[in-house]
Steps between C-alpha positions, in 0.01 A plus 500: 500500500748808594448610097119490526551673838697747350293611222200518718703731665600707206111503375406638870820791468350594142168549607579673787711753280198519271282616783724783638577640131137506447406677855818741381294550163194621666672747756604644252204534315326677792804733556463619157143535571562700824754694282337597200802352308449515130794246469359197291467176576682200396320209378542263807320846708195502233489162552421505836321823500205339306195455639377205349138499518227750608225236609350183498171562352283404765354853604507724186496880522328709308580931491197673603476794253251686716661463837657844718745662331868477688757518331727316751241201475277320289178302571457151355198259534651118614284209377508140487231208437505223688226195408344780281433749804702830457671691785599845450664755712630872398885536584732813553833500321751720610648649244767660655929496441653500795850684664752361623389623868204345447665171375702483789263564724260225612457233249334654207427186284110464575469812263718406196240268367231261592663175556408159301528350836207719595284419225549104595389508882224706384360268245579221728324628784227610270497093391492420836264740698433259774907562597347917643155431505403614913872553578686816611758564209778670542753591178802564581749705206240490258644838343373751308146298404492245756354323211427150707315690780270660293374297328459262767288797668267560244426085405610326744249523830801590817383613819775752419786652298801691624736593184862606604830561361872701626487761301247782546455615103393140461261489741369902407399360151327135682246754665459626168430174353258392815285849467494448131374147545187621755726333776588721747269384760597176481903494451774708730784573328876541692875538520681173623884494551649200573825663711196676767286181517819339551605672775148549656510070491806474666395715736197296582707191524710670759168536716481841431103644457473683162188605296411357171366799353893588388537160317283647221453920487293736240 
């Protein structure tokens, strides 16, 4: 018993070790980043660096050749069929390479990429349209497209849509994607950050009077 205890033991110490050299890994990756360091990797850093897959194939985009012309963005078109009915919606890409101030600054990855995990709650919601249908709908960090939220907007029957994220350039380019879309009446678009909602909750738990308004501001 004190053998199998033991190596149980050993197993939980390697694991652990395995954890903190990998976190170790990928600080350093981002300080090279920050840097500009043209020092190369080793193959344990590529390793993790890789970003394994791109999406899921559910929603498909599609690069609209005839959309504005900006060249820190590009326009796609977003489809999927569902039970042979197509949704589409047009989606802004930002094509931009951020500093390091910028990367430091409030959390900045809404606008590397839109996320497979965004692709899957919309087609799920878009599967399940009953889930939005006559509700209020509030997204909260849906980034750079907001993905979910629009296209729950444009097929999905809410009595309303409020699209938010923390970081301002994200939510600059989601009004770009709601005008686009012939949504603008419909959808309000703001900056949420967790830290001032935070604080404005506790406050409200202390029995302290504060307005909403501030929880979510253009």
């Amino acid at each position: 018993m004190a053998s199998k205890k033991l190596g149980l033991k050993k197993t939980e110490d390697t694991d652990e070790i395995k954890k903190t050299t990998m976190a170790q890994r990928r600080w350093r990756l981002l300080a090279r980043a920050l840097t500009h360091s043209s020092e190369q990797l080793n193959p344990a850093e590529e390793e993790i660096s890789v970003r394994r897959f791109t999406s899921f194939g559910l929603v498909n985009p599609t690069l609209l050749e005839n959309a504005p012309v900006d060249p820190e963005s590009s326009w796609y078109e977003y489809s999927c069929v569902i039970e042979n009915e197509l949704f589409i919606a047009q989606v802004r890409r930002i094509n931009k390479t951020f500093t390091a101030n910028e990367l430091i600054g409030f959390n900045n990855t809404g606008n590397v990429c839109v996320w497979p995990s965004e692709e899957c709650l919309a087609y799920y919601l878009l599967n399940n349209q009953n889930i939005c249908r006559d509700k209020i709908v509030l997204e909260l960090g849906g980034g750079m497209s907001c993905l979910a939220g629009v296209f729950v907007a444009k097929y999905c029957g809410p009595a309303g849509v409020t699209l938010t994220d923390g970081n301002v350039t994200s939510v600059d380019n989601v009004r770009c994607i709601v005008a686009r879309n012939n949504m603008e009446d419909f959808v309000k678009c703001g900056v949420v950050q967790w830290a001032r909602a935070a604080a404005l909750l506790r406050q409200s738990a202390n029995g302290n009077r504060v307005q909403v308004h501030p929880y979510i501001h253009p």
